[in-house]
C-alpha positions as CSV (number, residue, x, y, z in Angstrom):
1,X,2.4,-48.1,22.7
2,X,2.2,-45.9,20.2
3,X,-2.0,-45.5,20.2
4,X,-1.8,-45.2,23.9
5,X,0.9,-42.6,24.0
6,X,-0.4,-40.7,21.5
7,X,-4.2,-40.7,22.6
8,X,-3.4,-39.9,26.1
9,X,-1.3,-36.9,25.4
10,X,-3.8,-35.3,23.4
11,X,-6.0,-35.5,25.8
12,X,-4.2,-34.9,28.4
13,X,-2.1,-31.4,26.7
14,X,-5.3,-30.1,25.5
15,X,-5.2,-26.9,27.7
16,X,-1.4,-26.7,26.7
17,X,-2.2,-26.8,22.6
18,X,-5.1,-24.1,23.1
19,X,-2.7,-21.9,24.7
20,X,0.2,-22.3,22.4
21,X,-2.9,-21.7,19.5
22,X,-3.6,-18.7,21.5
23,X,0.0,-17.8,21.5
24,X,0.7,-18.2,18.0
25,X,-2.5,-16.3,17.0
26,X,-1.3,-12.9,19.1
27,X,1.8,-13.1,17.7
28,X,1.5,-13.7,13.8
29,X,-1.7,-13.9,11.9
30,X,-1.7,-17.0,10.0
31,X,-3.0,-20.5,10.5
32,X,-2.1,-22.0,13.8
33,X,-0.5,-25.3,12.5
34,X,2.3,-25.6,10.2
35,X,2.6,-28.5,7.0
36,X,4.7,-29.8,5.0
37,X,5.6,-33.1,3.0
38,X,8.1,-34.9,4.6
39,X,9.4,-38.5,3.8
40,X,8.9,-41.2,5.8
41,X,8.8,-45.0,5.6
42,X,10.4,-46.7,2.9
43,X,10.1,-43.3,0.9
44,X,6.5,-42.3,1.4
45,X,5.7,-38.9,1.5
46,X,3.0,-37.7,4.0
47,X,2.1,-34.4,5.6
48,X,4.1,-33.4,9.1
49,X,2.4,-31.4,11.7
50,X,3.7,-29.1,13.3
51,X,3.1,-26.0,15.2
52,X,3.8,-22.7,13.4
53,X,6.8,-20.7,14.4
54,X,7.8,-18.9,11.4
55,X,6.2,-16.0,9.6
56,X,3.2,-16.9,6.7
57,X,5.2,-18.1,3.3
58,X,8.4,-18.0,4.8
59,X,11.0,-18.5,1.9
60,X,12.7,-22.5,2.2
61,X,15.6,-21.6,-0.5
62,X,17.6,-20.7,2.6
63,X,16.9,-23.4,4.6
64,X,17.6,-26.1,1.5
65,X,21.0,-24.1,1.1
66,X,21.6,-25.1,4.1
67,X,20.8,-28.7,3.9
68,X,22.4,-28.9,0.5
69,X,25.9,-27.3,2.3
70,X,25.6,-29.8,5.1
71,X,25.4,-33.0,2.9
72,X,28.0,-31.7,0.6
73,X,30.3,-31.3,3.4
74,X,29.6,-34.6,4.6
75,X,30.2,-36.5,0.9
76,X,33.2,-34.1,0.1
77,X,35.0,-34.7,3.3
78,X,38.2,-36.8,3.9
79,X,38.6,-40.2,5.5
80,X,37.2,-39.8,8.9
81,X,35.8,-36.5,8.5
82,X,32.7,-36.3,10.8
83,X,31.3,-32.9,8.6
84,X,29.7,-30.1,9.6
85,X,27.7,-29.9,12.7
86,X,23.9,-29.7,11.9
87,X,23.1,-26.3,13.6
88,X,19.7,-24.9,13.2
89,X,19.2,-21.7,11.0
90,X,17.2,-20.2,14.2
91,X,18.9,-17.2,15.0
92,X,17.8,-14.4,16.7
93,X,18.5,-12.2,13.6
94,X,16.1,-14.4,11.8
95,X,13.6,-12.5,10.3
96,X,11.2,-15.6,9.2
97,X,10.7,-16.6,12.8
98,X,7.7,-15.5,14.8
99,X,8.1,-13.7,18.5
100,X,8.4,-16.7,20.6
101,X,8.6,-19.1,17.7
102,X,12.6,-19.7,19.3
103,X,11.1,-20.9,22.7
104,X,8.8,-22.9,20.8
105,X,11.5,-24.5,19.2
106,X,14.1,-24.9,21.7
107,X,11.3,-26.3,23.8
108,X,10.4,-28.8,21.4
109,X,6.4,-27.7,21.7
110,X,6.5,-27.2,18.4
111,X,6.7,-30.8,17.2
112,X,3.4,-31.4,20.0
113,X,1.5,-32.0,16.9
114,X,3.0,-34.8,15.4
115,X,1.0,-36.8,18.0
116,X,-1.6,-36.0,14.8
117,X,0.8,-38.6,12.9
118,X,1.4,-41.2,15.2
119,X,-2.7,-41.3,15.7
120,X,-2.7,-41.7,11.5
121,X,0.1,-44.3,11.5
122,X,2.5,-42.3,9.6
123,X,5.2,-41.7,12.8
124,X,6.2,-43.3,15.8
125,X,7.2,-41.9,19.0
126,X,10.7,-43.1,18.0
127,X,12.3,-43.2,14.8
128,X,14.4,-41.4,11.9
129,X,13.8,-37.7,11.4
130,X,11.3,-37.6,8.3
131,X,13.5,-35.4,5.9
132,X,11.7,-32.6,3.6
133,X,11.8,-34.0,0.1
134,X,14.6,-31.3,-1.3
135,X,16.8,-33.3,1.7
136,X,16.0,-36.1,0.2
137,X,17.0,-34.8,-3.7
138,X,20.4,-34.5,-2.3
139,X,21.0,-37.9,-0.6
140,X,23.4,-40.9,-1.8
141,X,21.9,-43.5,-2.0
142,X,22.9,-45.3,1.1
143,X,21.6,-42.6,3.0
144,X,18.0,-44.0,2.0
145,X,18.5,-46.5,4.7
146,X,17.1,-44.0,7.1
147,X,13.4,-44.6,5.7
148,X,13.7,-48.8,6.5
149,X,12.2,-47.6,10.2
150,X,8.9,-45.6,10.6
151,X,9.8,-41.9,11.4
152,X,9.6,-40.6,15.0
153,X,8.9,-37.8,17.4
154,X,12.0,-38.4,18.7
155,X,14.9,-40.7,18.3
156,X,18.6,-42.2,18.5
157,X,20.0,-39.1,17.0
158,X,18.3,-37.0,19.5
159,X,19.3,-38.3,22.4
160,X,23.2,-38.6,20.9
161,X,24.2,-35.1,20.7
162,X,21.8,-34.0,18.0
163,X,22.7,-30.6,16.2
164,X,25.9,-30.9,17.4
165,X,26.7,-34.1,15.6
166,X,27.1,-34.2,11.7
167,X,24.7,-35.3,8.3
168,X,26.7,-38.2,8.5
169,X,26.8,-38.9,12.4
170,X,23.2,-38.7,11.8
171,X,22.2,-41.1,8.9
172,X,24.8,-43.6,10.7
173,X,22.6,-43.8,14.0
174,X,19.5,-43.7,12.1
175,X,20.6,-46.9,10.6
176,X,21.7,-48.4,13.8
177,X,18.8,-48.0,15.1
178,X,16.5,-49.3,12.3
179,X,18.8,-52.5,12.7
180,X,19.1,-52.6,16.5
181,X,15.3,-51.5,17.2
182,X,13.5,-53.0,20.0
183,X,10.5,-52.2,23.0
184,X,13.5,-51.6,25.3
185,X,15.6,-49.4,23.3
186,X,12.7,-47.1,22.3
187,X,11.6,-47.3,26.3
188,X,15.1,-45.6,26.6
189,X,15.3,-43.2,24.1
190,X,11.8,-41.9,25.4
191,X,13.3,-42.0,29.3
192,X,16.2,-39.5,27.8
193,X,14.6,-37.3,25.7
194,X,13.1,-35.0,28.7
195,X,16.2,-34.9,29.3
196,X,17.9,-34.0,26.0
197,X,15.1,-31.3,25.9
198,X,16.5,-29.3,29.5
199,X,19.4,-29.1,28.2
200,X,18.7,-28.1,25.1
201,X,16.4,-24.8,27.0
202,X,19.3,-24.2,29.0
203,X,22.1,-24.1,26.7
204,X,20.1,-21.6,24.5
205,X,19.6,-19.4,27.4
206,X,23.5,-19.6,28.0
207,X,23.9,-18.5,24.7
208,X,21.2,-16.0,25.0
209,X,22.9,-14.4,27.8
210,X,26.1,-12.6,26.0
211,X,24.1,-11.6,22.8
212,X,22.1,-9.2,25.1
213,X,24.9,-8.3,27.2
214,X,26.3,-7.6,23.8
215,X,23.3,-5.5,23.1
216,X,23.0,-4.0,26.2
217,X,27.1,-2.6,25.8
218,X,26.3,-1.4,22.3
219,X,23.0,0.6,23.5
């Protein structure tokens, strides 16, 4: 399913890739495509694809802050503390993000590319999220259970709540799924993930709405 999947929707989202290319290129010289080591089954590294939304040698330190702060809450927090939700640093006062790079994101075009890495065997179209290895540096070690399934486009966690739900919320569906895994749950999580993404557009146009009223009233 994977091969299939895959194969056809590169062929078939060809137009759409040359005019996100297109897209990208107008808006911030650079390459096109954006990579980076992530880690994926049973602790292999291998390099993500991903369309490039952020400026050329954006700096990471603030975005592995922000991991580190999320996990910490997670392992400091009391019995049944679900921890902090795991919000995207994608702001609209964030300077390392491209014009349009948001829509990219909250779109979920972005991740088009990892097609790429189901094609070289190194993702699924379901599975984990394939942490960056500073992620990893910061994980207990019963966290590592997220690698005992292949990575994915998409997943359990995705189709749960997603950045609303915590490090912890996270890890613990990872794990349910790489115990609970089968044709007909991943034939699920695929059926709700168009889904998960219209909502995901529409909520950040909700919240687009007051910031530029709030603008607007400040001009």
């Amino acid at each position: 399913m994977d091969i299939a999947v895959a194969s056809a929707g590169l062929i078939l989202i060809a137009p759409l890739f040359g005019a996100i290319a297109a897209l990208i290129k107008i808006a911030s010289p650079g390459p096109v495509f954006f990579r980076q080591d992530r880690v994926g089954y049973f602790g292999k590294v291998f390099t993500l694809y991903k369309f490039r939304t952020m400026h050329v040698n954006a700096d990471p330190s603030l975005h592995r802050r922000h991991l580190a702060s999320l996990i910490s809450a997670e392992s400091t927090g009391g019995p049944g503390s679900c921890g902090t939700p795991m919000q995207k640093l994608d702001g609209d006062n964030d300077p390392r993000i491209i014009p349009f790079g948001k829509l990219l994101r909250r779109s979920c075009l972005d991740e088009l590319p990892q097609l790429i890495n189901v094609l070289r065997g190194e993702m699924s179209l379901v599975g984990p999220r394939p942490p960056i290895p500073y992620e990893v540096e910061e994980y207990s070690r019963w966290h590592t259970a997220r690698f005992d399934a292949v990575p994915g486009m998409t997943g359990l966690w995705q189709v749960s709540g997603k950045n609303r739900l915590s490090f912890r919320e996270m890890v613990l569906l990872d794990i349910r799924y790489s115990r609970e895994r089968s044709l007909w749950l991943d034939a699920l999580i695929l059926l709700l993930t168009p889904l998960v993404v219209v909502t995901q557009i529409r909520d950040g146009l909700a919240r687009a709405k007051p910031e530029a009223k709030g603008v607007a009233e400040n001009a």
